[in-house]
C-alpha positions as CSV (number, residue, x, y, z in Angstrom):
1,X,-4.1,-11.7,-25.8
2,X,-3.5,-12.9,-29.5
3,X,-4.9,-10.7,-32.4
4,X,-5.9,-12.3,-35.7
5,X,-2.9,-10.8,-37.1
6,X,-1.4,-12.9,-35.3
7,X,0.1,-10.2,-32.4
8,X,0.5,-11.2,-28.8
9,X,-0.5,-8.0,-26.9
10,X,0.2,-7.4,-23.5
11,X,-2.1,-4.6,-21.8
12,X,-0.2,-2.2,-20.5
13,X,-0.3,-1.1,-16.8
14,X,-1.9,-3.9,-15.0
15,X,-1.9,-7.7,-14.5
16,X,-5.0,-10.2,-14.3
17,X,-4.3,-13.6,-12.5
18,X,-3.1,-16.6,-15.1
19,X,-5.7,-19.1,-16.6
20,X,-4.4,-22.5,-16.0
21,X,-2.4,-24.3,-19.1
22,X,-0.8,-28.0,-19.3
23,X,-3.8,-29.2,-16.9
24,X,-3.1,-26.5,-13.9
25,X,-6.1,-25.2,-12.3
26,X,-6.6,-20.9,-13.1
27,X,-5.5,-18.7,-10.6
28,X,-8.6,-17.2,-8.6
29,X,-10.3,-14.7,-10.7
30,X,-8.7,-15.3,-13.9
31,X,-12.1,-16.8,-15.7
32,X,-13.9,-14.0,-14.4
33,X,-11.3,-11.5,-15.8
34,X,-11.7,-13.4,-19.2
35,X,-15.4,-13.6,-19.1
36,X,-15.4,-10.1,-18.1
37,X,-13.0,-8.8,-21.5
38,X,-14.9,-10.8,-23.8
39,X,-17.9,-9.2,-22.6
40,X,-16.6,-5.5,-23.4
41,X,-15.3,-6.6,-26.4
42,X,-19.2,-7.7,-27.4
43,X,-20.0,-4.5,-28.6
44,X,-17.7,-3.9,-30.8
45,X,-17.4,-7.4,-32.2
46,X,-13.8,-7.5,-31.1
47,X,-12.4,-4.9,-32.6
48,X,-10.0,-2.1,-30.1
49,X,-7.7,0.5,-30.9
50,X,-3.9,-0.3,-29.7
51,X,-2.6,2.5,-28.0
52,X,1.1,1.7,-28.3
53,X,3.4,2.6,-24.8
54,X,6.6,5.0,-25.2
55,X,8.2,1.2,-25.1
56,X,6.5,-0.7,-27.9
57,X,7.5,-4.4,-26.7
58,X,8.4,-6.5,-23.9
59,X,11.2,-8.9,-23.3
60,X,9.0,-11.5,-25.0
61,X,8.8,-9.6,-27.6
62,X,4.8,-9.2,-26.9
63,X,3.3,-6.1,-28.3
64,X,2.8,-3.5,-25.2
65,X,-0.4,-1.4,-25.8
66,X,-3.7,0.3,-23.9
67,X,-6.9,-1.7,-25.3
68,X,-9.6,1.3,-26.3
69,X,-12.7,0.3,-27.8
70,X,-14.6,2.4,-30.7
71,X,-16.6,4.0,-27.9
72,X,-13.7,4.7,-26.1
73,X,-13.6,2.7,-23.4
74,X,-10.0,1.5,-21.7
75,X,-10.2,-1.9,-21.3
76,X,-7.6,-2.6,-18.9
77,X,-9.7,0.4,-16.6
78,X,-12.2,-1.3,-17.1
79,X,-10.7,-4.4,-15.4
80,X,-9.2,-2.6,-12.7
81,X,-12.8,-1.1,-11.4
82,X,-14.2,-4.4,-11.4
83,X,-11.6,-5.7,-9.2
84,X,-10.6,-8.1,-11.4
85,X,-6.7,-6.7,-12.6
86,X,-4.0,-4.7,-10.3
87,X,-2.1,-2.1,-11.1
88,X,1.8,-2.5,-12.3
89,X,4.0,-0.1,-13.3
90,X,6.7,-0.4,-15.8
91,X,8.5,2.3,-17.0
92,X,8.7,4.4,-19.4
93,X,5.2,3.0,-20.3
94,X,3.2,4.6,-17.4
95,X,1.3,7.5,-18.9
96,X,-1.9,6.0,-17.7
97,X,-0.7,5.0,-13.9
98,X,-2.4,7.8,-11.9
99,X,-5.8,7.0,-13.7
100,X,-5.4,3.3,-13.1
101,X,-4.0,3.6,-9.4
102,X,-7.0,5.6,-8.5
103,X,-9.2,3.2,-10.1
104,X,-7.9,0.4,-8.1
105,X,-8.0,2.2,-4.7
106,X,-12.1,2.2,-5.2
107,X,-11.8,-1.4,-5.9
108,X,-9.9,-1.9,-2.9
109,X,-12.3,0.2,-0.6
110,X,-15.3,-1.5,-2.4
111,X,-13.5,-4.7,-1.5
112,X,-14.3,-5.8,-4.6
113,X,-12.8,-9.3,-6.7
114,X,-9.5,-9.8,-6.1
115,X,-9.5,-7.2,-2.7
116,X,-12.9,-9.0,-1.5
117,X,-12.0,-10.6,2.2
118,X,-12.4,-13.9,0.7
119,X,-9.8,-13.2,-1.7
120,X,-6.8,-15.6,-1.7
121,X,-4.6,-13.5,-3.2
122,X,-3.4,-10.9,-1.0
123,X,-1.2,-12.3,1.5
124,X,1.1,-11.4,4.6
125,X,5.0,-11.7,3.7
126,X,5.3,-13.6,6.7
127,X,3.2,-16.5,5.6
128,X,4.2,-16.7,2.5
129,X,5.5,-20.6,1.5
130,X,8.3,-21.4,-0.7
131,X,8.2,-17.7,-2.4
132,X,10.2,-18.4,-6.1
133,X,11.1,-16.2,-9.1
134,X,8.7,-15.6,-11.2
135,X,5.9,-15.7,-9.3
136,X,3.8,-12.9,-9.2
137,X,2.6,-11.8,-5.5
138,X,0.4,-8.9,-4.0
139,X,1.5,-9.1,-0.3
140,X,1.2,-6.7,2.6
141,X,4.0,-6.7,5.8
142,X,6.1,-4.1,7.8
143,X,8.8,-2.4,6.5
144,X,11.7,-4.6,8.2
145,X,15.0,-2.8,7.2
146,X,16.1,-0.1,4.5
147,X,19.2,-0.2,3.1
148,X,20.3,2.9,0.6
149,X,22.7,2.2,-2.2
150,X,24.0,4.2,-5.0
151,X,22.2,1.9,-7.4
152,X,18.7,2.0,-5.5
153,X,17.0,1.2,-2.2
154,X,16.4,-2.1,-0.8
155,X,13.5,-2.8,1.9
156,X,12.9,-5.8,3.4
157,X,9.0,-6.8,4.3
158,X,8.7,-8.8,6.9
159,X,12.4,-9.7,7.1
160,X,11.5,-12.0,4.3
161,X,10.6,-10.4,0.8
162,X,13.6,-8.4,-0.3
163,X,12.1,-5.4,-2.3
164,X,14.2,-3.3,-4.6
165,X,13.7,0.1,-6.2
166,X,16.4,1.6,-8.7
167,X,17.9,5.0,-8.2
168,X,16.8,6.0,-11.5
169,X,13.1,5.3,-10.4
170,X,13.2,7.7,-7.4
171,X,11.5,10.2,-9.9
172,X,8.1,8.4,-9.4
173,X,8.3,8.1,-5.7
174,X,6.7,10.8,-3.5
175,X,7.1,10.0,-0.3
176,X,10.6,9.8,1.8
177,X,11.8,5.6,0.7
178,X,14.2,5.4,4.1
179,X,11.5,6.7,6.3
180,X,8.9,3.4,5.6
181,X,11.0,1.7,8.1
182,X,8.7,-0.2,10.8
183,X,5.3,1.0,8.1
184,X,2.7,-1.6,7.1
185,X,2.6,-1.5,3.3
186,X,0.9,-3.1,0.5
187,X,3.1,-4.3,-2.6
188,X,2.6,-6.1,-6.0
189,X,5.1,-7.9,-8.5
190,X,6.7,-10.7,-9.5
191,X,9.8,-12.1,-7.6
192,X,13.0,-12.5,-9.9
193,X,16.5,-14.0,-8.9
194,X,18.9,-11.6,-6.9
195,X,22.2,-13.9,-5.2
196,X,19.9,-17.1,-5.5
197,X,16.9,-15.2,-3.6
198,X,14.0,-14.1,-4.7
199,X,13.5,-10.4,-4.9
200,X,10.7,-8.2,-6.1
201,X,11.3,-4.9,-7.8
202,X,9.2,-2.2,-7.1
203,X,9.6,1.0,-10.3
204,X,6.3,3.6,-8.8
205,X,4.4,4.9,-5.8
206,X,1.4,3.3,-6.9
207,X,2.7,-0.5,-6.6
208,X,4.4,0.0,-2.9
209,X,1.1,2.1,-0.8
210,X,1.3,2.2,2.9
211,X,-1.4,1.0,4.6
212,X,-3.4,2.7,7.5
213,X,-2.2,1.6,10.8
214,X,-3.4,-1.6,12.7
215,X,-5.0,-0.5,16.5
C-alpha cells in the first residue's frame, strides 16, 4: 500500500494473496481483498490512522503499521473476517495476534474466502510441486519428525516442508513443540533458503494450529 506521501506501508499481522504484476495473473482472492480495502476506505475518503508496531520497518524498508480508520475500525481485521487475509506473526510486532487469530478461526469455520472448499490455496505438503523460497504457502500435513536444537526446533510436514521455530520464539508457543510428532496441523509462511532447501519459519502458536483428527 503506497500513501500520498509517498510511504510504502505494510499492514502488520496478516498477508492478502499478491495482485499479478509484469503480465502474471493475481493470486486467487487478491482483487477481492483490494476491492474489499478500497471499500472501507470509502468512508473516510482514504484517510487511516497508522498504528506503528514495536518494529517500525521491514527489511524493505516498508513502513510496518495497523490501518485504523476515523471510526475506528482495523482494517487488516477487517480483512481477516472476511476471509480474505491470514494471519502471520512477526515478532516483536504482534500486539494484535490473539485478536486477529481468533478472527481468522471464524473465517475458517465459516469456510469463508480463502478457507471456502473451493479455495486453491490451502494445500497438503505432500502435493505440493516444485515448493521454492519465497513463496508464500498455507499447507496442512502430519508432523513427520521433530528434531530439538539449542538454536530452535525443526519439524518436518509431511517428510517434505522443513519447518523451523527459534529458541528465542518458544515464549509464544503453548503447547509442548516435540509432542506434535505424527499430529495433523495447519501452517502458513513463506519458504526461505536453508542448505539449498526451502524451509518455512514458524515465530507463534497462531500460524502452526493442529488440526482436529481425520476418522
Amino acid at each position: 500500500m503506497v500513501f500520498t506521501d509517498g510511504r510504502h506501508v505494510r499492514l502488520i499481522g496478516i498477508n492478502a494473496m499478491e495482485l499479478g504484476h509484469a503480465g502474471a495473473a493475481d493470486q486467487p482472492y487478491a482483487a477481492a481483498a483490494r476491492e474489499a480495502l478500497t471499500k472501507l476506505l470509502r468512508p473516510s475518503a482514504g484517510y487511516v490512522q497508522l498504528q506503528p508496531g514495536l518494529q517500525p520497518y521491514d527489511y524493505h524498508g516498508r513502513t510496518l503499521a495497523y490501518l485504523i480508520t476515523p471510526h475506528g475500525e482495523d482494517l487488516g481485521l477487517q480483512l481477516i473476517r472476511a476471509g480474505l487475509a491470514v494471519v502471520i506473526a512477526e515478532p516483536p510486532n504482534i500486539e494484535r495476534l490473539n485478536c486477529y487469530a481468533t478472527a481468522e478461526k471464524t473465517a475458517r469455520t465459516q469456510k469463508l474466502a480463502i478457507w471456502s472448499r473451493e479455495s486453491p490455496l490451502v494445500e497438503e505438503a505432500a502435493t505440493v510441486e516444485n515448493p521454492r523460497p519465497g513463496v508464500f504457502l498455507i499447507l496442512t500435513g502430519t508432523i513427520t519428525s521433530v528434531h530439538p536444537t539449542s538454536a530452535g526446533i525443526r519439524l518436518t510436514l509431511d517428510g517434505q516442508i522443513p519447518l523451523w521455530i527459534p529458541a528465542d520464539d518458544y515464549r509464544y508457543f503453548s503447547s509442548a513443540l516435540p509432542g506434535l510428532k505424527d499430529h495433523r496441523v495447519l501452517v502458513r509462511g513463506w519458504l526461505r533458503a536453508y542448505k539449498g532447501h526451502p524451509e518455512m519459519d514458524l515465530r507463534a502458536e497462531a500460524v502452526l494450529l493442529p488440526l482436529p483428527e481425520q476418522r
